[in-house]
C-alpha angles and dihedrals in degrees: 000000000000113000081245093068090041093055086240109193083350094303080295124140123229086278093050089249098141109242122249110182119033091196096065130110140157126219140177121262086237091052095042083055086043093067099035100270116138136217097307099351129145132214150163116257134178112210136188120227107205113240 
């Protein structure tokens, strides 16, 4: 289950801003080419958090 739905840190990001949308990430432009996204494009993703 996603750290949102756990109340992980509060449901606060790393500056204490509550989070609003759990689906949300940002990513480079280098690292959005690097897995296929285009300019602008959005995309499903899995990640892995280290441990």
């Amino acid at each position: 289950m996603p750290a949102y739905y756990n109340n992980y840190n509060g449901i606060k990001d790393e500056f204490g801003s509550k989070v609003l949308n759990p689906a949300g990430i940002d990513l480079t432009p280098a690292v959005a080419a690097w897995i296929g996204l285009g300019q602008y494009q959005n995309g499903r993703t899995t990640h892995t958090c280290p441990s």
